[in-house]
N, C-alpha and C positions, 0 to 999 in steps of 0.2 A: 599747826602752822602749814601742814601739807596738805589738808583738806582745804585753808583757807586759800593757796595761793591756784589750787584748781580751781576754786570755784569764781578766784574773778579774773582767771585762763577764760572759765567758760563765761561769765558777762561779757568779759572784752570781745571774745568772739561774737557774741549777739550784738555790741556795739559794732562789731563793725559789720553787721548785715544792715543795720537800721542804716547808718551811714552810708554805705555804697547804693541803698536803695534811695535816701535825698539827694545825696550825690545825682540821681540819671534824672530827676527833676530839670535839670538844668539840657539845654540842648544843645551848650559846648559840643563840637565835635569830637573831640580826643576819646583813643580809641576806650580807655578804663572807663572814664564817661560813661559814652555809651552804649558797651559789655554789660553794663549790669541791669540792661535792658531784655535780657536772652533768659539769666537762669531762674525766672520768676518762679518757678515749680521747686526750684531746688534752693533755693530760700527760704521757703517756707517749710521744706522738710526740713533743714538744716538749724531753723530756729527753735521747732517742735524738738530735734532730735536734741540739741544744746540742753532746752528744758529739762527735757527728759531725765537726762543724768544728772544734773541738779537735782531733778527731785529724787533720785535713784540714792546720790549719795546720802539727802540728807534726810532718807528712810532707813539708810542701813547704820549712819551716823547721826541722831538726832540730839540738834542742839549743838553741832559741832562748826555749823555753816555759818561765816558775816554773814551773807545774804539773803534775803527775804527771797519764796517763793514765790510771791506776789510778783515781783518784781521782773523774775523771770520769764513767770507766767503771762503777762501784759506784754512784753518784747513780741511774744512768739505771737500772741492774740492781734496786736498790730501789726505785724510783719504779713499775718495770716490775711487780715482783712486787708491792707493795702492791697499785696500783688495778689489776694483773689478777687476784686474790684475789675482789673485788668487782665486777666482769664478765663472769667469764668463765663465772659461772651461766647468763647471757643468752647462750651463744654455742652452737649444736649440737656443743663439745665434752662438755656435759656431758647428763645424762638430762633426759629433759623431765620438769617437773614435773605438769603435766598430760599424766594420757596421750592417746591418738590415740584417736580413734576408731577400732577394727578393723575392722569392714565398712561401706564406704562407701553410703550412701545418697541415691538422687537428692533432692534436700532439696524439693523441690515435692512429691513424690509420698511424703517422711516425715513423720506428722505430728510427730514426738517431735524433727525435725531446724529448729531455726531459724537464723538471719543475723540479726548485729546490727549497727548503724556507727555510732561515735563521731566527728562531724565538729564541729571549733571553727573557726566558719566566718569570723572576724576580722569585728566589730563591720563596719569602717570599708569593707572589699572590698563589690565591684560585680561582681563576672561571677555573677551570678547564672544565668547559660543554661550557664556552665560547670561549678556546682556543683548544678545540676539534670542536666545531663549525665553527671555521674560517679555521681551518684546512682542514679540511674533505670539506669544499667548495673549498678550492684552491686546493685542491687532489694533492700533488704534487709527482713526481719521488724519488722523496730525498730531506729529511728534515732532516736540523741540528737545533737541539734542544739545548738551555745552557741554566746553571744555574739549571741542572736536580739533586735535590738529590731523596732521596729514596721515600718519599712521594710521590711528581710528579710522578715519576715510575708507583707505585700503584695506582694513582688517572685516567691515562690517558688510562686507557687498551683499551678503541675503537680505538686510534692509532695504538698504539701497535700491535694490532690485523690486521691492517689493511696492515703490513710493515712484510715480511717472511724474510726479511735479517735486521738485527740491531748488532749495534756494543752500547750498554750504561754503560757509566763511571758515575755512580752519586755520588757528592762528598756534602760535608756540610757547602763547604769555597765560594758558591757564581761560583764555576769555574768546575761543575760537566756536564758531556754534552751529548751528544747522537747525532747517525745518524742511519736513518731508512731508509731503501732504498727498491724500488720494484725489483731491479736490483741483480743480485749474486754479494755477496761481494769474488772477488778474494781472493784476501789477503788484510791484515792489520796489522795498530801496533795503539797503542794508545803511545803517545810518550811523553815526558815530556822535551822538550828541553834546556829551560832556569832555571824554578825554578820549584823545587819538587812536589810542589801540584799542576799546572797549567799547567794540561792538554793538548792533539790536538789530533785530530784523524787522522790518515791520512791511507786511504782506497782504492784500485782498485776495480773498479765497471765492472762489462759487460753490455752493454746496450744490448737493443732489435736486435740490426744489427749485432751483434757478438762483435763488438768491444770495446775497456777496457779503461776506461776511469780512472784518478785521481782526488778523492775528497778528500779533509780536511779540515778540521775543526779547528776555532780556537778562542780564547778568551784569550789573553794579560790581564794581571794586568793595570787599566789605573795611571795616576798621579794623586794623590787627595788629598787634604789636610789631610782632618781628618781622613786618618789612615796612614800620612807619607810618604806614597810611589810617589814617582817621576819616571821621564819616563825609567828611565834607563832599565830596564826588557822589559818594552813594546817594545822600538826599537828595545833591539837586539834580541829578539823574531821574529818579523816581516821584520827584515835586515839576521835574520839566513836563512829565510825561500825566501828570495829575493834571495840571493845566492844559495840553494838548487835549487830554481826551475828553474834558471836560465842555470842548466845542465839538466834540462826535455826536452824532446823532444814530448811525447805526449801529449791528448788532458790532461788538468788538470781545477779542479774547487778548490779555495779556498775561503770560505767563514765564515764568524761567525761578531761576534761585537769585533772587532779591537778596542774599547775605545780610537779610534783616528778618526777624519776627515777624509774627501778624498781628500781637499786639502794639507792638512800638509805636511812639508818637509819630516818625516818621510814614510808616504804612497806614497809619489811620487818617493823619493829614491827606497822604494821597486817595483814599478813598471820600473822603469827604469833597476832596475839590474836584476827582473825575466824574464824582455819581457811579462810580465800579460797586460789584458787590464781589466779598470774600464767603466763600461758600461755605469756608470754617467754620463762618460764626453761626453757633447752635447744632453744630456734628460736631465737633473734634479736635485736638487740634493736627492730628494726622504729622507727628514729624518726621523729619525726614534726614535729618544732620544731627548727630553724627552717628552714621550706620554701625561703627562696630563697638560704640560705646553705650548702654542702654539705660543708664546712669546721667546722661550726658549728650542729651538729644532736644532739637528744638524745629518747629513748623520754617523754612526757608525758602521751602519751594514753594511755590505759589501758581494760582493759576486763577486770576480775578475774572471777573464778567459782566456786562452790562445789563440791565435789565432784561433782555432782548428776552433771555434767555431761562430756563428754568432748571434744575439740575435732576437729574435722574438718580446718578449715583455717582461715588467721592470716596476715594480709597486710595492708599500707599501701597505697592507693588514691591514686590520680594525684592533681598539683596543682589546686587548687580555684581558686586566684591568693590566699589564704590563707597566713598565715607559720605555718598549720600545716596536715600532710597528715591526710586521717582515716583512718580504720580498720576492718577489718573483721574478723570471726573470724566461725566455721562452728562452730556446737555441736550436739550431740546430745543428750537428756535420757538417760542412762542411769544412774541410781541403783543400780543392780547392781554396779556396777565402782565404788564411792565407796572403798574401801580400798586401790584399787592406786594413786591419789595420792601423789605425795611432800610431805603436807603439809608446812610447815614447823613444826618443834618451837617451842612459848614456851618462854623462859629464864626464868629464875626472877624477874629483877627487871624483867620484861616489866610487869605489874602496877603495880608502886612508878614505871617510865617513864611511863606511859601518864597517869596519873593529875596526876605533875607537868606533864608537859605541858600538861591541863587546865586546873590550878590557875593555872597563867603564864597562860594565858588570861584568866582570870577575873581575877586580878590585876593586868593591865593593861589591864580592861573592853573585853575583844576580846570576851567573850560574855555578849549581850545578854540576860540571866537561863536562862530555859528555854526550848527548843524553840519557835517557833512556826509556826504550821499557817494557812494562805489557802490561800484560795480563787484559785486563777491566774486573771488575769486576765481570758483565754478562757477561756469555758467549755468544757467538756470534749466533746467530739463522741463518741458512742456511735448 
């Protein structure tokens, strides 16, 4: 009786892997929804690991089990092939989507070569000498900085000091940001698309070769239980900015902590309607949340690109004392090479998605009319 009622403890528990995984089928926003779009890796361990001890028992007790191996086995086999369907883009089994850069260049001595780093530096952390420290090693072209209120500001002046063009918004909601660039910042807005407090930067930069480049910055409200919010804001935040960029023509970078995966239907909807490429896919998936859980970690940070562009090199950058690591990637501007991309194809009801997305927004006054445009706080150093 006690062997039987573990062992359909542990079916039910693989029913409810399969279940929470039909479950995120649906593109309902509610946060549990959409959550089970994140632990795809740990799913499939989970389902494996379930098996496992099924078969564990009914090797050390044979003949004692209701349930058929079989049975078990097939759970974890589909669980296996669903969610590796949908990662195994991110893994160097498959091609990269962005190609490589072919001849390497010393990036100080290219002007067409820059570094960028996306660091969400947790509102609430204090090693400030330790997230200047990692900084100041990676040196990079342009750094987008979140989660910056006014302390941080004051705490990090060796940055600071280090970057003669900055655009900083520090706010107290968790969603305050900055970009610090060695490059002349053309023009800018700091813009408020979706909801009042939540911020984006979005910047023209000149690099070193004359030519002007688009950066932005960004950080979406994610889904989370305990403080209520579901994904609605976050899509059409990242579905606005799909559409926007998807009438760009130049070289563009957007980057920040998207509080979504890079598998997710919603990030892949957005690369399909901006024509962005995610540099992930076919290196890594490089996560970056949650930094003190290893067990418990998924890709967040992001830092997309347009064809312009070729990458050199893509890596995650030591702990900050931050529950997220930041990020770096090496790009090269080479506009020559924009056709050997593996853009991703739109699907036909890409359009008719994208737009509902929107429309739930506006329907449940997550967007605050049109676009608004301030003046950041600090003013802009040039």
């Amino acid at each position: 009786m006690f062997l039987s009622t573990i062992d359909f403890i542990l079916l039910f528990l693989q029913v409810c892997l399969v279940a929470g995984t039909l479950l995120n089928l649906s593109s309902h926003p509610h946060w549990f929804i959409r959550g089970w779009d994140f632990p795809r890796v740990q799913i499939i361990t989970l389902g494996w690991a379930i098996a496992l001890v099924h078969f564990g028992i009914a090797a050390a007790w044979p003949g004692q089990l209701p349930l058929s191996d079989g049975l078990f086995l097939a759970l974890a086999i589909g669980l296996t092939l669903w969610h590796g369907f949908r990662i195994l883009p991110y893994t160097p089994i498959f091609p990269k989507q962005a190609k490589p850069t072919q001849k390497q260049h010393r990036r100080k001595c290219d002007p067409a070569s820059l570094r960028m780093v996306v660091s969400n530096v947790e509102e609430e952390n204090d090693q400030f000498e330790q997230w200047t420290r990692v900084i100041e090693d990676a040196d990079p072209d342009i750094l987008v900085a979140l989660e910056i209120d006014e302390r941080w500001v004051d705490s990090v002046a060796p940055i600071l000091d280090r970057y003669p063009y900055q655009i900083i918004e520090p706010q107290k909601n968790w969603y305050g940001m900055m970009m610090l660039s060695r490059y002349p910042i053309v023009d800018h807005k700091v813009r408020y698309l979706v909801q009042e407090d939540i911020p984006s930067i979005d910047a023209t930069l000149q690099i070193e070769d004359g030519r002007e480049i688009r950066v932005i910055a960004v950080h979406p409200r994610p889904p989370e239980p305990w403080r209520g919010n579901d994904a609605t804001a976050r899509d059409a935040e990242l579905t606005i900015w799909g559409q926007e960029l998807a009438e760009e023509t130049g070289p563009t970078l957007i980057g920040g902590d998207l509080n979504d995966v890079a598998w997710s239907a919603t990030t892949r909807l957005f690369l399909r309607t901006s024509g962005m490429l995610d540099p992930r896919r076919g290196r890594g998936f490089f996560n970056t949340f949650h930094a003190d859980h290893w067990y418990c970690r998924y890709p967040l940070d992001h830092i997309f690109h347009s064809p312009h562009f070729t990458v050199s090199d893509i890596h995650r950058l030591p702990h900050i004392g931050s529950d997220h690591f930041p990020m770096l990637i090496d790009l090269r501007l080479e506009p020559e090479h924009q056709s050997e991309h593996e853009v991703l194809d739109e699907k036909a009801n890409d359009s008719e998605e994208a737009n509902l997305r929107i429309e739930r927004a506006r329907e449940s006054d997550e967007i605050q009319g049109e676009a608004v445009h301030r003046e950041p706080e600090h003013a802009i150093r040039d």
